[in-house]
N, C-alpha and C positions, 0 to 999 in steps of 0.2 A: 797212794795210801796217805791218808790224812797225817800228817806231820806231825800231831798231837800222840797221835798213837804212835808213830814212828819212834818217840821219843822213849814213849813209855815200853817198847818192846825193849828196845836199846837196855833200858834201864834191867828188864826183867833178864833179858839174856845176857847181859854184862858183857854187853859187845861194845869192842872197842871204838867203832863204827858204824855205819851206816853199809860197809858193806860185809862184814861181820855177820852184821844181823842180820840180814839178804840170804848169807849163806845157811845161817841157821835153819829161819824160815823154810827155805828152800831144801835142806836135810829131812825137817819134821815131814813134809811132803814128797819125801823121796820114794822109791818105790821099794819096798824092804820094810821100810820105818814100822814102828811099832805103833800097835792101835791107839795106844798115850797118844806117840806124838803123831799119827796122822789124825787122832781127834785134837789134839791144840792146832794142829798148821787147816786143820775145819773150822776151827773156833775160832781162830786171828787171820782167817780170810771173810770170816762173817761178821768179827768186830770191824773189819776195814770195811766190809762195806757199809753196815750202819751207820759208821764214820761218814766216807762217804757219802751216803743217802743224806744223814745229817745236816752235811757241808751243803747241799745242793736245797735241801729242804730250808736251811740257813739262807742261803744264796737268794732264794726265792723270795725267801719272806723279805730276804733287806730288802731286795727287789721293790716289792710290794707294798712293804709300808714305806721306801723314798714316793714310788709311785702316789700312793693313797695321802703321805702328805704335804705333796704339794697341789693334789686338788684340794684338798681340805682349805690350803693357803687361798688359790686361788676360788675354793667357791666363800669363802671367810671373807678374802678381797669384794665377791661379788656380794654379797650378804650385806657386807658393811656398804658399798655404793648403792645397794637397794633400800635402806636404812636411811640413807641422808637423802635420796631420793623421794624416801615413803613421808619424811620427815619436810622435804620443800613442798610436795603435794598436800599437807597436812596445814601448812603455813599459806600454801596457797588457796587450799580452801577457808581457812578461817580469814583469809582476807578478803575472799568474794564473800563468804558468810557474812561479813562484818558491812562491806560494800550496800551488800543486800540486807542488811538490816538498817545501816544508817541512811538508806533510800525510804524505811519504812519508817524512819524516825524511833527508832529502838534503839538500846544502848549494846555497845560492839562487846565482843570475847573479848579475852583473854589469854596470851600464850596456855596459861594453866584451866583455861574454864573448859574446855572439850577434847577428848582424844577421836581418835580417827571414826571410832563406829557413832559416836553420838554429831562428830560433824557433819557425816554424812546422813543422818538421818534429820539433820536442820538443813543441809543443803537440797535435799531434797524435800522437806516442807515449806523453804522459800523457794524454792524452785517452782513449785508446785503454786504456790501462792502468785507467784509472779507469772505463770502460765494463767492464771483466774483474773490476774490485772490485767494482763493483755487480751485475753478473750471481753474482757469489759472495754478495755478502752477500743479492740476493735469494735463492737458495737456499739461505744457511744460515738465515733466517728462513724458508724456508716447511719446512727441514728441521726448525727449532726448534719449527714451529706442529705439524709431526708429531710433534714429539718431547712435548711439552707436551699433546697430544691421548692420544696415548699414555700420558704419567704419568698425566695426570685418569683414563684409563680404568682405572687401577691403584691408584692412589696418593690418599692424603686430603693436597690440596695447601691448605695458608695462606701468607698473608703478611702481618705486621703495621708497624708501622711502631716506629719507636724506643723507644717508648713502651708499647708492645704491644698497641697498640690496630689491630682488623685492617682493612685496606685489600684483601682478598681472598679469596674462598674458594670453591672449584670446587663441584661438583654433591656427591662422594662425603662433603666435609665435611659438606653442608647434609642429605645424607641419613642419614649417622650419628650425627648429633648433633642431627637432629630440629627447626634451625636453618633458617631461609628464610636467603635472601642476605641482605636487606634488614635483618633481625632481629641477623644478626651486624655487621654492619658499622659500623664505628666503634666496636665493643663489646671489652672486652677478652677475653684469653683465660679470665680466670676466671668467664668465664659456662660453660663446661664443667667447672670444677675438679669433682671428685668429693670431695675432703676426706681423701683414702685416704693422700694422702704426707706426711707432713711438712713443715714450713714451714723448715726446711733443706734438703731437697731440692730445693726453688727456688729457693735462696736460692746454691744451688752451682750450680745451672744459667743461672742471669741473671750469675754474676759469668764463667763459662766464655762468654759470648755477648760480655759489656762488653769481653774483652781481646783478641775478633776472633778467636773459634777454632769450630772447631763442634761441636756438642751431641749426643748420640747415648742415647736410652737407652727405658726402658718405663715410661708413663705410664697410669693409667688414669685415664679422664675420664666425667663425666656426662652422659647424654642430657636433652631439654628435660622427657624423660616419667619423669625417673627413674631408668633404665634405665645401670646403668654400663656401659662399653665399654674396651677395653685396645686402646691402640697402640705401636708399635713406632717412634720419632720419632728422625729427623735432620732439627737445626735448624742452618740457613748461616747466618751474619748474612753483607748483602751492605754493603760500606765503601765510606766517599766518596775525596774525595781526597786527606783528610786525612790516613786509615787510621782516621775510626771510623765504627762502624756506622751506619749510617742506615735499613735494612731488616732485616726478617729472614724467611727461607723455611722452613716447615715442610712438611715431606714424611713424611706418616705410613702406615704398613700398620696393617691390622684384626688385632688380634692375640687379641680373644674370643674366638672357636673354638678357637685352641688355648691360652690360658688354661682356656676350661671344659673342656679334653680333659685339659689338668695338674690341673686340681682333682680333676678324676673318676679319674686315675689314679692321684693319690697319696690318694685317699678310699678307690680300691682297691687302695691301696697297705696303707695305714694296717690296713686290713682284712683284707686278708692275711697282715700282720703279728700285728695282732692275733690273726686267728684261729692263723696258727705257733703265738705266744704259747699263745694258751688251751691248743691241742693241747703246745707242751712242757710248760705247768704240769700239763694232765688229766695226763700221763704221767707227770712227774714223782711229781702227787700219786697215781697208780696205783701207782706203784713203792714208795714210802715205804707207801700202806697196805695193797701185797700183801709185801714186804719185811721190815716190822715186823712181821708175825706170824709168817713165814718163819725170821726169827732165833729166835724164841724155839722154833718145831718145830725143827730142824733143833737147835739148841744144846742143845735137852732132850731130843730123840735121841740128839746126840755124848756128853753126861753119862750118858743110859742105858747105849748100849753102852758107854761105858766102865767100869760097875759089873760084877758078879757077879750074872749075871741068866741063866735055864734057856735052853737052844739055842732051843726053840721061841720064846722070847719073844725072843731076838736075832735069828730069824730074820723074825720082825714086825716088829720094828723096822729089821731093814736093808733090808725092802721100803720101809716108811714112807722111811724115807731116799732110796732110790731115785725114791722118786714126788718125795721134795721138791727132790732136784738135776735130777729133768728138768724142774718148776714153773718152778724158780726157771732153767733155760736156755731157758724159752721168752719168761720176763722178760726176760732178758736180749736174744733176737733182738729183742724191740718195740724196745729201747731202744738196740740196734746200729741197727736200719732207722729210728729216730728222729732220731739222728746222723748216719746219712748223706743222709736227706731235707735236714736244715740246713746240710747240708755243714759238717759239726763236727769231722766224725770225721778227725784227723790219723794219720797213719800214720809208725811209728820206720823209722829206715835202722840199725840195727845190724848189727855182724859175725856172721854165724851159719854152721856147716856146714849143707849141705843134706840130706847122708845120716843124717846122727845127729839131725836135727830128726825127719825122715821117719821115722825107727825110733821116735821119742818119739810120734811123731803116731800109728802105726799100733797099736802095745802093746795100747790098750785096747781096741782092737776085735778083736784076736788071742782072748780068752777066749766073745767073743760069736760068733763065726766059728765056733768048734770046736761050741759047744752049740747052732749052725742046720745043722750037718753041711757049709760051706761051706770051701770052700780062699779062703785069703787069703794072696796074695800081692804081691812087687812086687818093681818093676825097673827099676834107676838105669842112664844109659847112661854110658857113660864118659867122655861129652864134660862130663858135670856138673859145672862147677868142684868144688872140694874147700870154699871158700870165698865165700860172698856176702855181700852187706849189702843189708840190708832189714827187713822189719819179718814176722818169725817167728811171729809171735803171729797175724797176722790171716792167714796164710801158711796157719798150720795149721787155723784156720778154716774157710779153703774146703775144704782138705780132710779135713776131717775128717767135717764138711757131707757133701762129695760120695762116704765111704766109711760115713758112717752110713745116707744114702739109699740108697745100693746095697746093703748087709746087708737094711734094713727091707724092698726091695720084690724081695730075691731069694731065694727060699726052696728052692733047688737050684742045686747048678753051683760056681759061684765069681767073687769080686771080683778084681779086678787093678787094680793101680798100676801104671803107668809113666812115667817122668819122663825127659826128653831138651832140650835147647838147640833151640832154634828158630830160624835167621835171622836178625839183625836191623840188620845192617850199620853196629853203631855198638859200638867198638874198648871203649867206658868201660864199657855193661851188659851182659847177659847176658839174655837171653831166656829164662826157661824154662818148658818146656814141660810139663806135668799133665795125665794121662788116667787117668782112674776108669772102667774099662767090669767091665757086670756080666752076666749072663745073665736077670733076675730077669724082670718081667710087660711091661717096654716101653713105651712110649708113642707111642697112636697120632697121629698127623701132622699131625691136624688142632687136638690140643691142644699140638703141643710148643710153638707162637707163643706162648702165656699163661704156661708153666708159669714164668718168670722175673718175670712179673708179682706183686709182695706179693698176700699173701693169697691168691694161684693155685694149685692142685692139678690135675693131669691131671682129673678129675671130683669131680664129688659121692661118688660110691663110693668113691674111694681115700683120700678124708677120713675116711668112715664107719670103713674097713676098716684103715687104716692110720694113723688119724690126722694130728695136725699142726698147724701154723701155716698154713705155707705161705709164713714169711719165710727161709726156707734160702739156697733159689735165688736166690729176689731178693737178700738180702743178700751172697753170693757172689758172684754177677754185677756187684755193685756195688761190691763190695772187689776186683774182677778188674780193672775199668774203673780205682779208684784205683791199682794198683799198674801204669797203662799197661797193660795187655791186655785181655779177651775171656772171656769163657765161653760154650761153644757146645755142643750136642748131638746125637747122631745115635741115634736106636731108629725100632726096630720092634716093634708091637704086640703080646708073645708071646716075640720074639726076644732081651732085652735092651737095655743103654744103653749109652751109650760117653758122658761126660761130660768135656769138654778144656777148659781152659782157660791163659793163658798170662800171665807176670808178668813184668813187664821188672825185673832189679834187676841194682844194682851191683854190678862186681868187687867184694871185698873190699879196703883197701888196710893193712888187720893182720889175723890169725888173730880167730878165733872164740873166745872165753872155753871153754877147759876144762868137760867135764862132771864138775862136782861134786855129791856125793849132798851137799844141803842139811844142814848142820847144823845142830839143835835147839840154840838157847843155853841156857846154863844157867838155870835157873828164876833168877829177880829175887825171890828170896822176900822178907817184909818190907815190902814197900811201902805205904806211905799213900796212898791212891786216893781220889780227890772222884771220885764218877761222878752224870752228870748224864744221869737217863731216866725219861720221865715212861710206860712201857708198862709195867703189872705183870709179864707175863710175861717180858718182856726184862730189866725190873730183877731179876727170881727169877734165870735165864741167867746173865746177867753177876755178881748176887752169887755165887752156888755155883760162879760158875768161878772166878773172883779167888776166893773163901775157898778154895777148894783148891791153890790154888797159893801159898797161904798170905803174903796180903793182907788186910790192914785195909782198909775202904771205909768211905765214908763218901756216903751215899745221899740226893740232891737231885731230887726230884722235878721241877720245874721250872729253867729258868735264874734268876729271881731268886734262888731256896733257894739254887743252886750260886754265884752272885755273892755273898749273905750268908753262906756257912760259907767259901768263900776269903778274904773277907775277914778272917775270926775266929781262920781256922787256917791251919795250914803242910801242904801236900801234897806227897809228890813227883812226883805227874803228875795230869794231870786227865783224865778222858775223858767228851766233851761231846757230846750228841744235839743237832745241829741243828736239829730240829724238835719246840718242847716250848712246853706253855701259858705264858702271862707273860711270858715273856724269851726269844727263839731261843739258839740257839747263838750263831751269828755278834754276836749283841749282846751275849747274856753274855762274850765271852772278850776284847770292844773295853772292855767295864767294865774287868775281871781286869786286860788290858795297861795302863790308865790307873791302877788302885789300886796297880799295882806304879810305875809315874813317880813318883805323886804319895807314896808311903811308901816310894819306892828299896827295895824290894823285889826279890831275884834273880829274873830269870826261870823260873815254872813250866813245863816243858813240857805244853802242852794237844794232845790228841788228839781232832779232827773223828769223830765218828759217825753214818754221814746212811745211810738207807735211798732215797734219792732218787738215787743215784750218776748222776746226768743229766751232763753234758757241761759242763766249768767249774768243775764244785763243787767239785772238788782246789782248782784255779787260788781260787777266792773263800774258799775257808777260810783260804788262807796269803795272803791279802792280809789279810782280817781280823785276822789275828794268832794262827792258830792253827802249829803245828807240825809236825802230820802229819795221815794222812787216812784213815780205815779205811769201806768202803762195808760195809751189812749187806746177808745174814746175815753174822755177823760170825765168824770161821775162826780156831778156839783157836792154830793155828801162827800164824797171822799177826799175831795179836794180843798172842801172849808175841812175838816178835820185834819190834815196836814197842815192848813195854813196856824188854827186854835192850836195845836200841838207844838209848832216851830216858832211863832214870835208873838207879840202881843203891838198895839199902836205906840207907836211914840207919842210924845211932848213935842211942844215947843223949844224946851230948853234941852231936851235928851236929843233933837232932832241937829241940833248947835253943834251938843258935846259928840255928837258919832251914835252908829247903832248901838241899840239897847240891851241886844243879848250878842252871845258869844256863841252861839251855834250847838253844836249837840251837848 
């Protein structure tokens, strides 16, 4: 019985005791007892045990709540290390957070800037972001493995290290340079040098690498066997962090094939050159020694007819002549079609009329016309300016060309000229238009393609039968092309030619010089002449012309003689053969201009005499220091007019004091 009630019974039965009140109890429940007290000793058996029940219901719960809490303690324990736990996790994430953002260059948290659900939804938006850098930076690596496969399949790839000793070299190096991997490596790059460049040549290319720039240029290098090889090199150096080099990348292309294609072209360069060369000197030297004999026929014919000598022997000799001026104009075509081969041949732009050139052009073929029984005519249209500019000379040329061909190959009927403006939609020139048609033998159709080519004739026959060169055409067609236009043809075998060509040239922007009959100067009688010529015939020529025109000369067979009596005596002009044993021309007159510096002596005028009249020799004689220029044969008018133009006779007393003039 619960002890609490124990007490209390005690109390209510005023028992003395504990065993008192046992007995009591124990009466109320006796058998006899009265229904009072067997309902009390009912009632304090069901208070005890509620008691009882109490106690154990009591009992349970302490039970129960000791039980409950000390898991409380211990899940509180667990709580709180899950707490400091969630709390290092949280810390640990905002420092990979922060990691990962100062990797992106962003600025870091904050203990306070994020709790757990917003960290982790940045850790997983960098997460995420950093899984999209790595997918890129894996394909820019497998794009750079392409790219790198790529240059090796191209490209002679190195790499050395600072020092220049190589740390890499793809297949195309090892195979051009005859090199294993193994052999190159760790070796510097002057196990290739060839020896070929200068030791300043590298010495600018290592200081251009040292100052962090890149390198670009053509190198040739030596193979293992010998064997040189040319590349074409761009050199990177790759920088630390410092900003210096630490690496450097060469990237080279095979550039021998076409170095040996430049060698081989300017070998056949050199060669073609040369050969031009040979071919202007052969021509040259054909001119000067069909030329120097030419002067001396042609000058001792002009001296003949000009004597008192019977018809029949004037009439020999003006054939002789005849033969020598069409010689020497076939001279002359090699050596126009020489010029234009080199493209030498410049062309004047002067003011000329067109109709008064055409009358000068046509004249001489007027006498030949009348004794082949042929009409010669022509016809200007009125569109034809009155005035052009251009170059008259090589004008008259072509046609003069395309109406002497038409007389030679027409032997009935008649030649015609006509000349008309052609189209040409451009305000500043004039176009004009040239047709030469004849009736004469024609040409048939399948030779007109050649007849423009040098050295071409319609056949073998009309060579035979007609003669020629065969540089007419060509050279017409070729003076038509300089002047901007065309020469073209149209026959038929039997029927005639029509030959047209077209010339672009400028308005005029002044009149045309007046046509004046040349004036003969007056003879320069008197004069002292050094003439310097080493050709007996030509020296007989030139003496008997100067003595007649009553001239002292004084006769030097070569240039040293003429350099040794200049110096001795006083002249007042010199006329000097370019081409003479001992001393040229051009040397002797660089002596002459030096002995007058160095004795202040006035300037003689010297006058060039070249049988070689090639293309420049004007231009080289007045650089030399000569004054004028006469090509042979050499033409009594042209030649007393150099002399009237260059000095006048001396005196007595001016003969004392030194020459009279002072040269140009």
């Amino acid at each position: 019985m619960n002890r609490l009630l124990r007490r209390q019974l005690r109390r209510l039965f005023e028992a003395a005791g504990e065993a008192e009140m046992e007995q009591r109890l124990a009466a109320l429940a006796a058998p006899g007892a009265s229904s009072a007290d067997a309902a009390l000793a009912r009632f304090v058996t069901a208070v005890a045990d509620s008691y009882d029940q109490y106690e154990r219901d009591l009992d349970l719960r302490t039970r129960s709540l000791v039980l409950s809490s000390d898991e409380l303690c211990a899940a509180n324990d667990r709580l709180r290390g899950q707490t400091q736990h969630l709390y290092a996790i949280i810390a640990e994430l905002r420092a990979t957070a922060n990691r990962m953002l100062e990797a992106q260059g962003r600025p870091p948290l904050g203990e306070g800037d994020a709790d757990l659900k917003n960290l982790v939804a940045l850790t997983g938006e960098l997460v995420h972001e950093r899984e999209a850098a790595q997918i890129a930076r894996t394909r820019a690596l497998h794009a750079l493995g392409q790219q790198k496969f790529a240059l090796d399949q191209h490209a002679i790839v190195s790499i050395t290290d600072v020092a220049g000793r190589i740390s890499y070299a793809n297949d195309k190096f090892c195979a051009i340079s005859g090199y294993t991997r193994g052999e190159l490596m760790g070796r510097s790059h002057a196990i290739v040098k060839s020896g070929q460049h200068p030791d300043l040549f590298f010495a600018s290319m290592w200081q251009t690498l040292a100052q962090g720039d890149v390198w670009s240029g053509e190198l040739c290098n030596r193979a293992k066997d010998g064997r040189l090889f040319w590349v074409a090199s761009t050199i990177v150096p790759f920088m630390d962090a410092a900003g210096r080099p630490e690496q450097y990348i060469s990237i080279c292309t095979d550039l021998t094939d076409r170095k040996l294609l430049e060698e081989n072209l300017q070998e056949a360069k050199n060669a073609a050159e040369s050969a031009s060369r040979a071919k202007s000197e052969f021509l040259a030297n054909m001119s000067h020694e069909i030329r120097t004999p030419m002067n001396g026929i042609m000058g001792m014919i002009g001296l003949a007819l000009a004597g008192n000598i019977p018809p029949e022997q004037h009439d020999y000799l003006e054939t002789a002549n005849a033969s020598a001026q069409a010689l020497l104009a076939v001279i002359n075509d090699i050596l126009d079609f020489s010029k234009i081969e080199a493209g030498k041949l410049n062309l004047e732009c002067v003011p000329f009329a067109p109709r008064r050139e055409l009358e000068h052009m046509l004249r001489p073929f007027e006498q030949q016309a009348r004794e082949r029984g042929l009409r010669l005519h022509c016809q200007v249209a009125p569109a034809v300016p009155a005035q052009l500019s251009g170059d008259p000379i090589r004008l008259r040329q072509i046609v003069t060309n395309l109406v002497g061909n038409a007389l030679k190959f027409t032997s009935a009927g008649s030649v015609a000229v006509r000349v008309d403006v052609a189209a040409s939609g451009e305000a500043e020139f004039c176009l004009l238009a040239v047709a030469v048609t004849d009736t004469g033998i024609g040409i048939a159709e399948q030779h007109q393609a050649r007849i423009f080519d040098a050295f071409a004739q319609a056949d073998n026959s009309t060579t035979r039968r007609y003669g020629g060169t065969g540089l007419g055409l060509a050279i017409s067609s070729q003076l038509a092309r300089l002047m901007g236009g065309d020469l073209k043809v149209q026959s038929a075998l039997g029927q005639g030619s029509t030959f047209s060509f077209t010339a672009r040239l400028r308005h005029a922007t002044q009149p045309a010089p007046q046509a004046v009959a040349p004036a003969t100067p007056a003879p320069a009688a008197g004069l002292r002449i050094l003439l310097a010529e080493d050709h007996p015939v030509n020296q007989k020529f030139a003496l008997a012309l100067l003595g007649k025109w009553g001239h002292s000369v004084e006769l030097a067979e070569n240039g040293r003689i003429a350099v040794d009596l200049y110096a001795r005596e006083r002249f007042d002009i010199v006329l000097l053969d370019l081409h003479m044993p001992e001393m040229s021309g051009l040397e002797a007159v660089a002596e002459m201009r030096a002995f007058e510096t160095g004795s202040r002596r006035a300037r003689t005028p010297v006058i060039a005499l070249t049988a070689s009249a090639m293309q420049g020799d004007r231009e080289r004689c007045l650089e030399a220091g000569m004054d004028d220029y006469l090509s042979k044969p050499l033409k009594p008018q042209e030649l007393r007019e150099k002399l009237a133009r260059w000095c006048r006779p001396a005196g007595p007393l001016e003969r004392a004091a030194g020459p009279l003039h002072s040269g140009a």
